[in-house]
C-alpha positions, 0 to 999 in steps of 0.5 A: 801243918801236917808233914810231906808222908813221901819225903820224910827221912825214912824216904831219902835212900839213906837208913836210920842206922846210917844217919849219922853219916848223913849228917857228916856228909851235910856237914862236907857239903857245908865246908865246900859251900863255905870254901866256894864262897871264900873262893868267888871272893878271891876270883872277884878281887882277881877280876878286879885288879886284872881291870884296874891293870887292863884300864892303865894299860890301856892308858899308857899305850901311847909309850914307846915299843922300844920301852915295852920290850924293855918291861918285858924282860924285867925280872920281878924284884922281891918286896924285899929287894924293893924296899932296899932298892928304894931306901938306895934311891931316896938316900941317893937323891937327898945327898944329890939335891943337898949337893943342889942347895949347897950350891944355891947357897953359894948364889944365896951369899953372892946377893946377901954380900951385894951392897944393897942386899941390907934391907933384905936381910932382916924381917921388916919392923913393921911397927918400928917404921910404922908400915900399919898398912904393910900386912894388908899388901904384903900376903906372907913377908919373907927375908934372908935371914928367915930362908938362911934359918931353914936352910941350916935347919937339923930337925926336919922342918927345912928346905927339902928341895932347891925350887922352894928356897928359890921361890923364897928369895924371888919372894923377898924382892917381889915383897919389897917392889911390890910395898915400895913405889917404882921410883923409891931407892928399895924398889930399885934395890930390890929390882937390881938384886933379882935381876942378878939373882936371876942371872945366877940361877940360870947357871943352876937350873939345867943342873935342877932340870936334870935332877927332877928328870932323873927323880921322875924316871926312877920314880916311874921305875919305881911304880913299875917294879911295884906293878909286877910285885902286884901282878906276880902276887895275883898270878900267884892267887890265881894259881891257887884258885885253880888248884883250890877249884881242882880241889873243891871239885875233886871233892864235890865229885868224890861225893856224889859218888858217896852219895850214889853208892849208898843211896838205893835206887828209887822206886817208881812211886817215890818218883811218881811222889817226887813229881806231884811234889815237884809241881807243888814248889813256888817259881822260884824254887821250881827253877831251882831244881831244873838247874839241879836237872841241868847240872847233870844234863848238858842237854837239857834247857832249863831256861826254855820256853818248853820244858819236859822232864822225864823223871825216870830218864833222870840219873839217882844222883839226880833224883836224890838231890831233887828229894832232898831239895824238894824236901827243904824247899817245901817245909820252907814253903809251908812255913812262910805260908802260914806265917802270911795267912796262906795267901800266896799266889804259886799259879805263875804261868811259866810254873803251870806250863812245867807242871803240864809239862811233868804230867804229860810225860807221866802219862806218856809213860802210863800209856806205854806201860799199859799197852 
């Protein structure tokens, strides 16, 4: 397909001799859109995380005012000082809960030293007392000397808080009065043992309560530090996208001044060209450059239900940037054309009233010319 004769490279108000700086100014204006497009990414994650905070917001304002004012004035920790903190407090709360075990296993020994504590102090020999049925009933054996074994344990695999070690010793007695009938001696053993059991621990377990409130409060303050180390990084990124747009901007702006000063004015035929070419762009497109009218004209509408445009009230700037759009967007056009036999349909009723619209105004213009 034959080339567009008012829009080739001789036409764009920048001479041969200056091509080379046209290219390095296509080559600016790339770097920018690479840069914009970095930038919306951050803004995304910014608005992201600024409504995940307002959702948890929202879902912890049932807190006190008393503890919001608190928050307030908390300085920001470092990550550094965060990790230290919290390294503190996990060595703090294992020494205290071991202090919690130490103490359980002074009621451990108690019941183990109890008269009838021997036949809980060893698994069940199951196939030494014949109980071929016991591991249908009984879901997971436990003994004493099984929970002594993983109290003393050195290689990690032990208790590690003092409501599982209760949990096992609750679990022998229920195991053998729950094997054994009601009336049998191990039943009654096992009954009388927990009920002691039960009696000791409940000198231990306000001390328990006290510990777990503690771990939950240090806990949350824990997950609050980390929630403004997270705000002062998204403050931090969302003052550099502000100085980043300030830059980009000042960029932007710094070329279009470039581009107006060495552009030369155009004339009246490449405008009338300009316009005729501007009525020949698919609808999308033609939208396209009425957001390129826009940019420099507050005022005008792009997205009316009436649009004039008047192509000589346009800025160079402007009627540059139009040329070298219309330009790309119609080679594009004629390609896709032929790639699909020239079957395109462009008669879009919105596309047909701007057409009318541009050559209205054209021959308002002739008319005042002529007269």
């Amino acid at each position: 397909m034959a080339s567009i004769p008012d829009l080739e490279i001789a036409e764009t108000g920048i001479s041969k001799d200056n091509s080379a700086e046209a290219e390095q100014f296509k080559i600016r204006v790339d770097e920018i859109f690479q840069k914009v497009d970095e930038l919306e990414q951050k803004v995304n994650e910014v608005e992201q995380f600024n409504l995940n905070s307002s959702k948890k917001q929202q879902s912890s304002s049932k807190g006190s005012s008393m503890g919001k004012e608190r928050d307030k004035g908390r300085q920001v920790p470092s990550i550094k000082k965060q990790q230290q903190d919290a390294s503190r407090r996990e060595a703090a709360a294992a020494k205290r809960m071991q202090e919690l075990m130490r103490q359980f296993g002074t009621i451990v020994r108690q019941i183990t030293q109890h008269k009838w504590a021997w036949p809980f102090m060893q698994p069940v020999d199951v196939k030494g007392l014949g109980l071929h049925d016991y591991y249908e009933i009984i879901e997971k054996p436990m003994d004493f000397s099984t929970i002594k074994n993983q109290m003393e344990a050195k290689d990690g695999t032990g208790y590690k808080n003092v409501r599982d070690i209760c949990a096992d010793v609750r679990l022998v007695f229920n195991n053998a009065m729950k094997y054994n009938d009601e009336g049998s001696d191990v039943h009654l053993m096992a009954k009388t043992l927990l009920e002691k059991f039960e009696e000791k621990w409940q000198l231990l377990l306000p001390k328990v309560t006290e510990e777990e409130r503690r771990r939950d409060e240090e806990e949350a303050e824990a997950q609050l530090d980390m929630q403004l180390v997270r705000e002062a990084a998204h403050a931090k990124v969302v003052r550099d996208l502000c100085n980043e747009l300030y830059e980009v901007d000042t960029h932007l702006e710094h070329l279009r001044e470039t581009v107006v000063q060495k552009c030369r004015k155009m004339s009246t035929e490449e405008k009338r060209n300009l316009g005729t070419a501007i009525a020949r762009l698919s609808m999308e497109d033609l939208n396209k450059a009425l957001e390129i009218i826009a940019q420099s004209n507050p005022a005008f509408q792009a997205m009316a239900e009436e649009v004039e445009i008047d192509i000589d009230a346009q800025s160079e700037s402007t009627l540059w940037r139009l040329k070298f759009f219309v330009k790309d967007a119609l080679e594009l056009q004629s390609r896709s054309a032929m790639s699909t036999g020239g079957n395109n349909n462009y008669n879009n009723k919105r596309k047909k009233e701007i057409c009318d619209a541009i050559a209205k105004t054209a021959k308002k213009k002739s008319k005042k010319t002529s007269s």
